[in-house]
C-alpha positions as CSV (number, residue, x, y, z in Angstrom):
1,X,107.1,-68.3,73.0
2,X,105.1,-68.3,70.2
3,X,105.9,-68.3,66.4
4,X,104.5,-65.7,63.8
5,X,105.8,-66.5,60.5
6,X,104.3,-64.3,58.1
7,X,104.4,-64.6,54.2
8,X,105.1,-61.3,53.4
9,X,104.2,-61.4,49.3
10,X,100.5,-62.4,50.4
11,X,100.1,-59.6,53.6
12,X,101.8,-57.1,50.8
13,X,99.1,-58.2,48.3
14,X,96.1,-58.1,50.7
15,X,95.8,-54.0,50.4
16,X,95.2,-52.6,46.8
17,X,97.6,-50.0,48.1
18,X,100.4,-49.6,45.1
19,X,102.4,-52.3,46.4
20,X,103.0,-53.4,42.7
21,X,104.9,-50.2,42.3
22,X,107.5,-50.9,44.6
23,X,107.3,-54.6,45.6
24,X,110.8,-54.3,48.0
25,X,109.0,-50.9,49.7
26,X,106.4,-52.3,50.5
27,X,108.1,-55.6,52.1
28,X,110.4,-53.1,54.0
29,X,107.5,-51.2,55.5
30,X,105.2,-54.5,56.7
31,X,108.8,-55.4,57.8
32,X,109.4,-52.2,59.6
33,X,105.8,-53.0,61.0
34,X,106.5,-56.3,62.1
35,X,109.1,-55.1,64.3
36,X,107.3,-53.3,66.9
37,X,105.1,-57.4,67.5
38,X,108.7,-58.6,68.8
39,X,108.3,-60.1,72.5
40,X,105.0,-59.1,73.1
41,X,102.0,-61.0,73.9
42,X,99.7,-60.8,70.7
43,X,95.9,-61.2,70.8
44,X,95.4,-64.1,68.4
45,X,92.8,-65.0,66.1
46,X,90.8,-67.4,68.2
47,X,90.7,-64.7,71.2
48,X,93.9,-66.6,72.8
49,X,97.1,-65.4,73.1
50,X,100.2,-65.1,71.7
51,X,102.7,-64.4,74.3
52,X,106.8,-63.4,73.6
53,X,106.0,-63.7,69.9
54,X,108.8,-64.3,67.6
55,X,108.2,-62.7,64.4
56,X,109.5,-64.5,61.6
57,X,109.0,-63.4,57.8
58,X,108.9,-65.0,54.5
59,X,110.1,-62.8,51.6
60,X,111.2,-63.6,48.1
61,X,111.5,-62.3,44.2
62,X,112.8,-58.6,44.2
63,X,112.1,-58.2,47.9
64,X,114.5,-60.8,49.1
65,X,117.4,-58.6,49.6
66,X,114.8,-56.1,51.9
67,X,116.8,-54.9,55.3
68,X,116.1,-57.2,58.5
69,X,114.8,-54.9,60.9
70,X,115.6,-55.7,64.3
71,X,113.4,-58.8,65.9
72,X,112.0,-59.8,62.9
73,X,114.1,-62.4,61.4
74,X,113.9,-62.7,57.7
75,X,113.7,-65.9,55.7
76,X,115.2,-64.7,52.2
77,X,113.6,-67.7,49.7
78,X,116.3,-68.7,46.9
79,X,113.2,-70.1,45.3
80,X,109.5,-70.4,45.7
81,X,108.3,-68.3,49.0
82,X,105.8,-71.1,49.7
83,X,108.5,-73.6,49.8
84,X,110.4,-71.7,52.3
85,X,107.2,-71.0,54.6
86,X,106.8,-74.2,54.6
87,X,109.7,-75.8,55.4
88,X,110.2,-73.2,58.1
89,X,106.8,-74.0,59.9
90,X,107.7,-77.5,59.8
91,X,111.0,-76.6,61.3
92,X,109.7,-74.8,64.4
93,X,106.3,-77.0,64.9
94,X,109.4,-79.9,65.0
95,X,110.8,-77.8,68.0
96,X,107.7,-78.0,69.5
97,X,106.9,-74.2,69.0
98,X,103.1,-72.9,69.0
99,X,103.1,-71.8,65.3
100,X,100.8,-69.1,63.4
101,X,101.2,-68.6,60.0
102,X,99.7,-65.4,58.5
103,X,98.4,-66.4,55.0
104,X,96.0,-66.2,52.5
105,X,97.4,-68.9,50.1
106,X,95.0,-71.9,50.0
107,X,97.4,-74.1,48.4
108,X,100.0,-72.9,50.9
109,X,97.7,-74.0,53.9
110,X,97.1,-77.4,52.9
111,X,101.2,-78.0,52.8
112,X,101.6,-76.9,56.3
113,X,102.0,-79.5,59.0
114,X,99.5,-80.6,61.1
115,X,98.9,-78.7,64.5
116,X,100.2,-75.4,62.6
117,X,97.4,-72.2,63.4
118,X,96.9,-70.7,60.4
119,X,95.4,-67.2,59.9
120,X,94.5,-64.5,57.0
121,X,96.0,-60.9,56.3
122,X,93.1,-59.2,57.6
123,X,93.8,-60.3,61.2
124,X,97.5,-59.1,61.1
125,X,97.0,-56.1,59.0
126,X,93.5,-54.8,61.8
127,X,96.3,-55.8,64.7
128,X,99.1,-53.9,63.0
129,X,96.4,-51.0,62.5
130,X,95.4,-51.2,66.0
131,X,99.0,-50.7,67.5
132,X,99.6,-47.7,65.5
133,X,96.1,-46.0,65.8
């Protein structure tokens, strides 16, 4: 099984689409989104596979209280959102779990440990596009 832990904040932010307006709506919908990748095999980024993914989301700031829809389970960060990505990579590359992170945060990459895939908004957001096309 495979590990897609997504920082929700920085795949909200990726599309100029008046996510500022409504920062918890917008996290709800990419949630919402998110859902329907639940234990199925995911094309990845480097033309691999992701098979049974697990979808696991960061979200913080006025979007941490968002609804957990069903197979995405939701990290609400007390604090920094980074902090909590982090920490929860590191927890399931630990557990010796294939780990993609879905990120555009430079500074956030370069805390992540090693062997952790690493991937930008534009690949999840064309994948998300795709499935509902």
């Amino acid at each position: 099984m495979a590990v897609l832990l997504v920082d929700v904040a920085n795949v909200v932010g990726a599309r100029p689409d008046g996510w500022w307006r409504d920062r918890a709506g917008a996290a709800t919908r990419l949630l919402d989104r998110l859902a329907g990748l639940a234990g199925t095999t995911v094309p990845g980024p480097d033309g691999g596979e992701l098979p049974g993914t697990r979808v696991v989301a960061v979200v913080e700031g006025r979007a941490r209280d968002v609804p957990a829809p069903e197979g995405v389970d939701v990290v609400r960060a007390p604090g920094s959102g980074d902090d909590a990505l982090a920490a929860t990579a590191a927890e399931h590359a630990r557990a010796g779990e294939e780990v993609l992170v879905v990120t555009a945060d430079r500074g956030l990459r370069a805390r992540l440990p090693g062997g952790v895939a690493v991937t930008g908004p534009g690949w999840l957001l064309a994948e998300l596009d795709r499935r509902t096309a």
